[in-house]
N, C-alpha and C positions, 0 to 999 in steps of 0.2 A: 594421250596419256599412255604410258608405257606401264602399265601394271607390271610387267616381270622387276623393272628395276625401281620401282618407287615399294615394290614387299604386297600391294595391295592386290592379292592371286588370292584363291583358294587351292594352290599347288598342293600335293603332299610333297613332306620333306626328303623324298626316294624320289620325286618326279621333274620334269627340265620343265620351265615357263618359258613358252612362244609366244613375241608377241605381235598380234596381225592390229591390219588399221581396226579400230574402234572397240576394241575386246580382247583377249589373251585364250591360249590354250593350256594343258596342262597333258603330259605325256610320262609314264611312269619310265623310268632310266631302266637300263639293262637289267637284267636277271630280280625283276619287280614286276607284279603285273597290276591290272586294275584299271581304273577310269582316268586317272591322272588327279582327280581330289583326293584319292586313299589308292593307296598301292600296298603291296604287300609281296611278304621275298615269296621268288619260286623255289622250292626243291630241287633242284636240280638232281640233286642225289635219288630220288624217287621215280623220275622219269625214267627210267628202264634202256636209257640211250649206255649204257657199259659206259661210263666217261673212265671212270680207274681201272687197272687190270687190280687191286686190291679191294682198299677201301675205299669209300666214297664221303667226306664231312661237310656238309652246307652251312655256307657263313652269309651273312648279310649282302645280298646283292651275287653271291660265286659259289664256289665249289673249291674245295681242295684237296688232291687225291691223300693216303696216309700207306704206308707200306704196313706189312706184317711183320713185327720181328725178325730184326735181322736181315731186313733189306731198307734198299735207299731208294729215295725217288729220283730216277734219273731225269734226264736235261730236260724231257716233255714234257715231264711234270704229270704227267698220266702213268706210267708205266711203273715198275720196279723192278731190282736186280741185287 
C-alpha cells in the first residue's frame, strides 16, 4: 500500500510523504522544521545569519528581503540600492 498516494499519512500539510516498503515517512519541506507529523515555519529572519543588507520579512516556508525608503531590491534579492 502506498500510504503517500492513497492520502492515508499522518504527514503535516508543510511536509513531503516518502514511501518505503511496508510503512511511509513524513519529512517537513524546506524552511519548516519539526517531526514530519507537525512542522512548523522557521524564522528565518531571526537567525542572525544578515540574509538582507535592510530588512528582513518571514513568510510561510521563506524569507523576503524589503528596502528602506527609497531604494530598490536589486537582482539578488538580498541587497538594496
Amino acid at each position: 500500500i502506498n500510504e503517500c498516494l492513497s492520502g492515508d499519512h499522518g504527514c503535516d500539510v508543510n511536509a513531503r510523504c516518502g514511501n518505503i516498503i511496508g510503512s511511509y515517512f513524513c519529512q517537513c519541506l524546506q524552511g519548516y522544521s519539526g517531526d514530519g507529523d507537525s512542522c512548523y515555519d522557521v524564522d528565518e529572519c531571526t537567525q542572525g545569519n544578515r540574509l538582507c543588507e535592510h530588512d528582513c520579512m518571514n513568510q510561510p516556508g521563506t524569507y523576503s528581503c524589503v528596502c528602506s525608503p527609497g531604494y530598490a531590491v536589486t537582482a539578488d534579492l538580498h541587497n538594496c540600492t
